[in-house]
C-alpha positions as CSV (number, residue, x, y, z in Angstrom):
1,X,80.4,66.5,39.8
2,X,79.8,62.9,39.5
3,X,81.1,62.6,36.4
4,X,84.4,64.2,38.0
5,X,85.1,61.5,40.4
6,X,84.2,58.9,37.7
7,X,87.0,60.1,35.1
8,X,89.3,60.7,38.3
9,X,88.7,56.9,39.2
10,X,89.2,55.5,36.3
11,X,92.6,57.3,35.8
12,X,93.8,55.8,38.9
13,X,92.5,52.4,37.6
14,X,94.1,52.6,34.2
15,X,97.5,53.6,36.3
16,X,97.4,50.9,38.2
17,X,96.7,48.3,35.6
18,X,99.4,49.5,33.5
19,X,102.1,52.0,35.2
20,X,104.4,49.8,37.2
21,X,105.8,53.0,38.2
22,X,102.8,53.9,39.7
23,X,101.9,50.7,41.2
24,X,104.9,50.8,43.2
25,X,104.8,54.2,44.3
26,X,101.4,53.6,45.6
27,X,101.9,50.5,47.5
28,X,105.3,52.3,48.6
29,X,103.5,54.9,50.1
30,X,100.5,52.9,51.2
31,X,103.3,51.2,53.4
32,X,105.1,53.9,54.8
33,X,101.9,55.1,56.0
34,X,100.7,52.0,58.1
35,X,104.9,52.2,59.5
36,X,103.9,55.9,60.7
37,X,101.0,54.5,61.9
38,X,102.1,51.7,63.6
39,X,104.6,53.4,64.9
40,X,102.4,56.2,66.7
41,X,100.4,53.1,68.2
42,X,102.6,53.2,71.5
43,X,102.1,56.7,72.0
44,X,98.3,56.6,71.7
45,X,98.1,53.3,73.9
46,X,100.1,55.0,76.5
47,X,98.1,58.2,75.9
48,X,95.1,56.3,76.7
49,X,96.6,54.5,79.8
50,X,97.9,57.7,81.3
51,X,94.3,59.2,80.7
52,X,92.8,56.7,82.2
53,X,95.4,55.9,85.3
54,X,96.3,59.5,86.5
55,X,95.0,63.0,87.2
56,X,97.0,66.1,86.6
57,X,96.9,68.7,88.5
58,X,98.3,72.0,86.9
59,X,99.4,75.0,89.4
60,X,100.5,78.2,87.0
61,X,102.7,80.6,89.0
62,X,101.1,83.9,90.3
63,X,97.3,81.7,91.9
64,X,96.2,81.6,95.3
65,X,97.1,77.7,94.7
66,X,100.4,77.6,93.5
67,X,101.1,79.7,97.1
68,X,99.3,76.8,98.7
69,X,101.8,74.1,97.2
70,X,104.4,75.6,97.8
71,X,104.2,76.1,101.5
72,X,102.9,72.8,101.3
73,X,105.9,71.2,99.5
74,X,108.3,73.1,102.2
75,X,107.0,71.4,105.2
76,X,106.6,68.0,103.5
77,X,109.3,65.1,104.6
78,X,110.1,64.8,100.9
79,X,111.6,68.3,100.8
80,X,112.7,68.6,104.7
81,X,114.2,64.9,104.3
82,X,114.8,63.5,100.5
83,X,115.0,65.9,97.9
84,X,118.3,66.3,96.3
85,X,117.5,69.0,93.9
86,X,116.6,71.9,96.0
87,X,115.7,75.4,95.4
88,X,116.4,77.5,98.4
89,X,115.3,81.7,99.0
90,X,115.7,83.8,101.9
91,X,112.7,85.4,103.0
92,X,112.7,89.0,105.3
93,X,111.0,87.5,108.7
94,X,111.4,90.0,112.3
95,X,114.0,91.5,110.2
96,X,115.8,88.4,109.8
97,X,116.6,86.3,106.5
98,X,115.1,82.7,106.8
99,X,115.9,80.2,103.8
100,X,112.7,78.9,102.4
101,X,113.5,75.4,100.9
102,X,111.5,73.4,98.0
103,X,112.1,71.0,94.9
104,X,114.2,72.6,92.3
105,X,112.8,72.5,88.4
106,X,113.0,69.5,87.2
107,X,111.1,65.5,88.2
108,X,110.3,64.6,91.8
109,X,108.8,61.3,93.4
110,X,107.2,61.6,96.5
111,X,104.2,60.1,98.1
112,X,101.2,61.7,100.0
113,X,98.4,60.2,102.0
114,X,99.9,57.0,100.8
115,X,99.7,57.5,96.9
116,X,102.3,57.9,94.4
117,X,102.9,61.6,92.9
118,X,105.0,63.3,90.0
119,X,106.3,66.4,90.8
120,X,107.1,68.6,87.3
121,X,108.3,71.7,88.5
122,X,109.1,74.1,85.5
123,X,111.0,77.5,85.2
124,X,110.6,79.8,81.7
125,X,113.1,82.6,81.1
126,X,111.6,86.1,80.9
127,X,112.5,88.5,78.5
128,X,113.6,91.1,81.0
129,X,114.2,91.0,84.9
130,X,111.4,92.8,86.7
131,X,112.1,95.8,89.2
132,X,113.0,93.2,92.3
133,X,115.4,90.9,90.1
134,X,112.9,88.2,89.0
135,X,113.9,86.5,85.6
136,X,111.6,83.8,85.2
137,X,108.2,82.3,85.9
138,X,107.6,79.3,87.5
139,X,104.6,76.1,86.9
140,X,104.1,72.9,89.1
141,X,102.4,69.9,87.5
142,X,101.3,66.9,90.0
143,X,100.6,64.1,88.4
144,X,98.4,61.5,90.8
145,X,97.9,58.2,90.3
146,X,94.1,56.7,90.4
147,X,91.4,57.0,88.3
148,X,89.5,59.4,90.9
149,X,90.2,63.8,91.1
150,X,89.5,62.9,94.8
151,X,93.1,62.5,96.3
152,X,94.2,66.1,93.7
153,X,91.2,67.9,95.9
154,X,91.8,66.5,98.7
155,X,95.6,67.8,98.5
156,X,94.4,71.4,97.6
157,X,92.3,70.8,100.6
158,X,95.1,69.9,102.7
159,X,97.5,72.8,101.0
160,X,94.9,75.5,101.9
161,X,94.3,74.2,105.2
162,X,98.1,75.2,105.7
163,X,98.1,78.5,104.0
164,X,94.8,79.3,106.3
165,X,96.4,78.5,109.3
166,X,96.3,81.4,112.5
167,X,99.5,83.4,111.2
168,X,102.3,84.0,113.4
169,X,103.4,86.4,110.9
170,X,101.9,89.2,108.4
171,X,103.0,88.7,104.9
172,X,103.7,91.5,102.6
173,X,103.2,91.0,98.8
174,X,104.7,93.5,96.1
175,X,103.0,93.2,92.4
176,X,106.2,92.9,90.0
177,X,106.4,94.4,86.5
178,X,104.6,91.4,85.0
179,X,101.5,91.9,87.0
180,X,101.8,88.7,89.1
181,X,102.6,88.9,93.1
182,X,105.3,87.5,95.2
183,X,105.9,87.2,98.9
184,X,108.4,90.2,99.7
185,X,108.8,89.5,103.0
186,X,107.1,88.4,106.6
187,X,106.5,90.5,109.7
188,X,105.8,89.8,113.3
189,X,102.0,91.4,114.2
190,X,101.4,95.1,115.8
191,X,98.9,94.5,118.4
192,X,96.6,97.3,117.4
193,X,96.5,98.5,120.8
194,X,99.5,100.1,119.6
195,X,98.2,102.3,117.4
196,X,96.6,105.5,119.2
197,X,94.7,107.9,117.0
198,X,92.1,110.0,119.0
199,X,88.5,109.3,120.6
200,X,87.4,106.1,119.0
201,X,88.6,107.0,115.7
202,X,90.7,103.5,116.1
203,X,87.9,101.2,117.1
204,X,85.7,102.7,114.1
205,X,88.0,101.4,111.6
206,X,88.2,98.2,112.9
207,X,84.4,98.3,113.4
208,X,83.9,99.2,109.6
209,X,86.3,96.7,108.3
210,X,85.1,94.0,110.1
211,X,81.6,94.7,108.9
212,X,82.6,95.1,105.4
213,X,84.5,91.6,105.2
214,X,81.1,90.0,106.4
215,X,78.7,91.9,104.4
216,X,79.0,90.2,101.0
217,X,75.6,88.6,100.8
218,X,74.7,92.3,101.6
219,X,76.0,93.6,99.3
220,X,75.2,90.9,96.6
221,X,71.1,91.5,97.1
222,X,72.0,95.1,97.0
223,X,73.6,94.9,93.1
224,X,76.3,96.7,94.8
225,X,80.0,96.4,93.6
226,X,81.7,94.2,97.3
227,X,84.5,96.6,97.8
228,X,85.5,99.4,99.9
229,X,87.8,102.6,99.6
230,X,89.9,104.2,102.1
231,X,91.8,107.0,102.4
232,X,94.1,107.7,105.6
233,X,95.5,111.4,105.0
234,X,97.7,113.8,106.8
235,X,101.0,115.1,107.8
236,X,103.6,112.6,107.9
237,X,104.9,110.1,110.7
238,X,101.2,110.1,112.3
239,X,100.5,106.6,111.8
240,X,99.2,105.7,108.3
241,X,101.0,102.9,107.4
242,X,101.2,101.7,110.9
243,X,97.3,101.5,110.8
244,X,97.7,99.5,108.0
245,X,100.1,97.1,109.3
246,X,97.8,97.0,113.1
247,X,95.1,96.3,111.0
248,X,96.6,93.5,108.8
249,X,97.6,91.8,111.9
250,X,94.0,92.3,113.8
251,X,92.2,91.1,111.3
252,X,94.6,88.6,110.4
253,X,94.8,89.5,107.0
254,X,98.4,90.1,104.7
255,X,99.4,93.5,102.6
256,X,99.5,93.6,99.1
257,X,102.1,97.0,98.2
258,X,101.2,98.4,94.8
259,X,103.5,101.0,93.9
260,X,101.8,102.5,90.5
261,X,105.3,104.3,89.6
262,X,106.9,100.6,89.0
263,X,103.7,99.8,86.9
264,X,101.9,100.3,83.7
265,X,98.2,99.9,82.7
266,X,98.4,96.4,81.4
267,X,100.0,95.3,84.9
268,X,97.8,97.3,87.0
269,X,94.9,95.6,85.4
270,X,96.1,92.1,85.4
271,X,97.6,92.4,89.1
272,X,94.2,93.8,90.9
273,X,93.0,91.1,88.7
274,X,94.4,88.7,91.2
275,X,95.3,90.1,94.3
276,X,96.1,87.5,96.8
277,X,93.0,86.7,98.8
278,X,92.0,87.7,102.2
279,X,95.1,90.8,102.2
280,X,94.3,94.6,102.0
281,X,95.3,96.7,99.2
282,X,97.6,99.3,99.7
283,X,98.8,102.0,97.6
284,X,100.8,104.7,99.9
285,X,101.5,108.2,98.7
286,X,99.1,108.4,96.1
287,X,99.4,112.0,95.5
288,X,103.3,111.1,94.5
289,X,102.1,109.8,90.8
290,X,101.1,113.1,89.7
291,X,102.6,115.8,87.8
292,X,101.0,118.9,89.7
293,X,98.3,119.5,92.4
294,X,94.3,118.2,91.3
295,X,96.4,116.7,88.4
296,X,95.2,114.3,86.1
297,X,98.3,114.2,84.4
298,X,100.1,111.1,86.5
299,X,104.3,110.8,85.9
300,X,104.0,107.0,85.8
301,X,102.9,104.8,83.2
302,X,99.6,104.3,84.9
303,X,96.4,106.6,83.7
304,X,94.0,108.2,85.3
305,X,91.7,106.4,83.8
306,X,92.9,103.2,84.2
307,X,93.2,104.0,88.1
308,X,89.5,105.0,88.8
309,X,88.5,102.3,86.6
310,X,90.3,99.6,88.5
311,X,88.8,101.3,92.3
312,X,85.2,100.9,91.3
313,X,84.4,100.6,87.7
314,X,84.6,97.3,85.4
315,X,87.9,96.5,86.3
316,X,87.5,96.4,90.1
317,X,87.7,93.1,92.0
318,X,84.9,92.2,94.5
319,X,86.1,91.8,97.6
320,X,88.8,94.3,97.8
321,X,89.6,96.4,100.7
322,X,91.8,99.1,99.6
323,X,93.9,101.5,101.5
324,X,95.2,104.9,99.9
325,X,97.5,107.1,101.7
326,X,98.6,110.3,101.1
327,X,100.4,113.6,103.1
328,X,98.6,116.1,101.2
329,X,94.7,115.4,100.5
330,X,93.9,118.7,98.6
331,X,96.7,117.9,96.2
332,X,94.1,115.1,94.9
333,X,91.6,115.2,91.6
334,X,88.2,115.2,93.6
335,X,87.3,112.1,91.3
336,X,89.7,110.0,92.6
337,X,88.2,110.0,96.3
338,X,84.6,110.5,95.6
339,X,82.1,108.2,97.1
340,X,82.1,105.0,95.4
341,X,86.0,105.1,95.2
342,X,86.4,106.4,98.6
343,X,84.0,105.2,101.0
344,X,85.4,106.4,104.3
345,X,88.2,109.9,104.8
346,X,90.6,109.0,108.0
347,X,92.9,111.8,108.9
348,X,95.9,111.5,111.2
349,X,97.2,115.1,112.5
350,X,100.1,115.3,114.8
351,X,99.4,114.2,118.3
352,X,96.6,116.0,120.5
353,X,97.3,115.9,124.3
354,X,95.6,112.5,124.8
355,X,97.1,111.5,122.4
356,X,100.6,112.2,123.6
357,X,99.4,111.5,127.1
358,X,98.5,107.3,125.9
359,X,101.2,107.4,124.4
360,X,103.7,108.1,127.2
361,X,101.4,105.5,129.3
362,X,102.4,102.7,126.8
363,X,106.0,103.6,127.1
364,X,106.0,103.9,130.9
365,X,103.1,102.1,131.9
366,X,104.7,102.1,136.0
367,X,105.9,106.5,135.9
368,X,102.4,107.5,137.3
369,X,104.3,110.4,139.1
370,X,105.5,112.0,135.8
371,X,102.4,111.9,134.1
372,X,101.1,114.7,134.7
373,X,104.2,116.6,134.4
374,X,104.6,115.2,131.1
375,X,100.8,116.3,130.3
376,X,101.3,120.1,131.0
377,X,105.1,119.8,129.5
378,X,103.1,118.5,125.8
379,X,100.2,121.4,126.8
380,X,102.8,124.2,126.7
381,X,104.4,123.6,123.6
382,X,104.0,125.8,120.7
383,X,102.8,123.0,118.3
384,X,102.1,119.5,118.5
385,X,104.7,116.6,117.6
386,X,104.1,114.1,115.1
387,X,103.1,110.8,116.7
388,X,106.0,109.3,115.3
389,X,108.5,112.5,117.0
390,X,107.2,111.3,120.1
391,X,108.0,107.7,119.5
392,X,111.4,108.5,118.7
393,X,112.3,110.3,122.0
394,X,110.9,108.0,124.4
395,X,112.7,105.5,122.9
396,X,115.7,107.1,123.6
397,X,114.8,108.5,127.4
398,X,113.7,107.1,130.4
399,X,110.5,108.2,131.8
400,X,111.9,111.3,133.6
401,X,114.1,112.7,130.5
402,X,110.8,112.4,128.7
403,X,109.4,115.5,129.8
404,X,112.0,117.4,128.5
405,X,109.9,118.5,125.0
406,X,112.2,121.7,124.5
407,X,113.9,120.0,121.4
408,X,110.8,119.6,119.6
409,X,109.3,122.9,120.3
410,X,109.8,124.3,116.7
411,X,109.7,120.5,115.1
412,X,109.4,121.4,111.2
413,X,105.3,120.1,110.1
């Protein structure tokens, strides 16, 4: 091998002592190499300043954080007061739209706590719209300057503090076809005393949810998988979803909608990858997504398999409190709501008497002399009303018209 590089020097010597040619070629080349080089010295230098000066803060679209900048960026004075590239959306808020203003794509100056930032706000076509219109995906960069990450944390510190603020509102996320989740719209809070379910069947979900979200060192000594199943079931218009929504706002927490018929395996895995913190799964009429009763056959692009796995198997995220719903429980594969996946049954049947009775107290809170009229009216109908039935006549009559029940005496179940 030695021997080799030997001959192979020597050639190169013999060249350059005697081929002109050669020579020049060499030197030529030798020269536009040290041009390319010198050339790429700027770049490095300022590579190395910029390394060394600044601290980039990268926010991909779809995190916990890049929800924090952004309601960040809205309520800063650049965006209220300077920006003149703006991108504006209208959010659903007490059934209003509200614009929701912040930096278009593109370069934006703007100083915080007295340093300089760099705003890079970038927007990538997708190949297809998703199922609520959405053709892109969206990245911030911040670029800080200082040699410290102490003013980048202290930011997420300060965008977080925002985002964790008491909420006037409930916010409603929808996972789109590309497995990330967006903010569908906001809602004004149900008290929960609003919701009336019998006994204390009301205060013992609250009760278990409440212990749940502060048993995760429990849970972690235990080996066991943070994350509980629930499944509210019965006839319709008896209060599922509004127990979701009462609970949301009582335990100030937000609703993320998964509707598996919009979905397929890949998205379903990558969106209960990252549901947004601190909001309660829901996934309402489960029972819809297959073809025929105790089915395991689904008429979505979602699999059973893939289903169970992401409630309690590899897949599943710690931390998640998730909410099934469904009008017709025996219609379900036993699998799907065994313990483990299901951790606690809630059914809500059409109103008993109390039921009716607390009702008609919340609506008329001062008609103490029809109550009991109203009482034996409910008692001597043929069937009970759905809780939602009742809802919809008192808020059409006045507290004596409400005892007339005759319409909804054959009320279809």
């Amino acid at each position: 091998m030695s021997e080799l590089f030997q001959q192979i020097a020597q050639f190169v010597q013999d060249q350059i002592n005697d081929n002109d040619l050669f020579k020049g070629g060499l030197i030529l080349g030798a020269g536009a190499a040290l041009l390319a080089y010198a050339r790429a010295w700027p770049m490095i230098i300022w590579g190395w300043i910029k390394y060394h000066t600044t601290v980039e803060l990268d926010i991909p679209e779809g995190s916990e954080a890049f929800k924090w900048i952004d309601r960040w960026l809205a309520q800063h004075n650049y965006s209220l007061n300077r920006a003149r590239r703006l991108t504006a959306i209208a959010l659903k808020k007490n059934g209003e739209s509200i614009p929701h203003i912040a930096p278009a794509p593109g370069r934006h100056y703007l100083f915080e706590g007295g340093r300089f930032l760099i705003l890079k706000r970038s927007r990538e076509p997708l190949e297809t719209a998703n199922a609520k219109g959405k053709a892109y995906s969206e990245s911030m960069t911040i670029t800080i300057l200082g040699r410290t990450r102490k003013p980048a944390l202290q930011l997420l510190k300060k965008a977080f503090a925002l985002a964790d603020k008491p909420k006037t509102t409930v916010t409603v996320n929808y996972c789109d076809d590309y497995g990330a989740w967006f903010r569908l719209l906001e809602k004004t809070p149900r008290p929960i005393s609003s919701i009336v379910l019998p006994g204390d069947e009301r205060q013992r979900i609250i009760d278990d949810t409440r212990r749940f979200l502060s048993s995760q060192e429990h849970y972690l000594k235990l080996g066991v998988p943070w994350r509980r199943g629930y499944l509210f079931y019965g006839p319709p218009g008896n209060g599922k979803s509004s127990m979701v929504f009462g609970l949301a706002s009582e335990l100030d927490m937000e609703i993320s909608y998964l509707n598996l018929r919009e979905i397929n395996d890949t998205t379903l895995m990558r969106g209960l990858s990252d549901t947004p913190m601190n909001s309660i799964l829901l996934i309402e009429d489960i029972d819809c997504m297959f073809e025929t009763d105790n089915s395991r056959e689904t008429n979505s692009q979602v699999s059973f398999a893939t289903l169970i796995n992401v409630l309690d198997g590899i897949a599943s995220q710690d931390g998640q409190l998730i909410i099934m719903t469904t009008n017709h429980r025996d219609k379900l594969d036993p699998a799907l709501i065994r313990p483990g996946r299901v951790d606690m049954e809630i059914k809500f049947e059409n109103a008993t008497t109390a039921q009716a009775s607390e009702l008609y107290q919340l609506f008329y809170p001062g008609a103490w002399r029809f109550f009991e009229q109203f009482t034996r009216a409910y008692e001597a109908l043929p069937q009970r009303m759905s809780m939602a039935a009742l809802q919809g006549h008192f808020l059409v009559s006045d507290a004596e018209a409400a005892l007339d029940l005759q319409e909804f005496s054959n009320e279809p179940t």
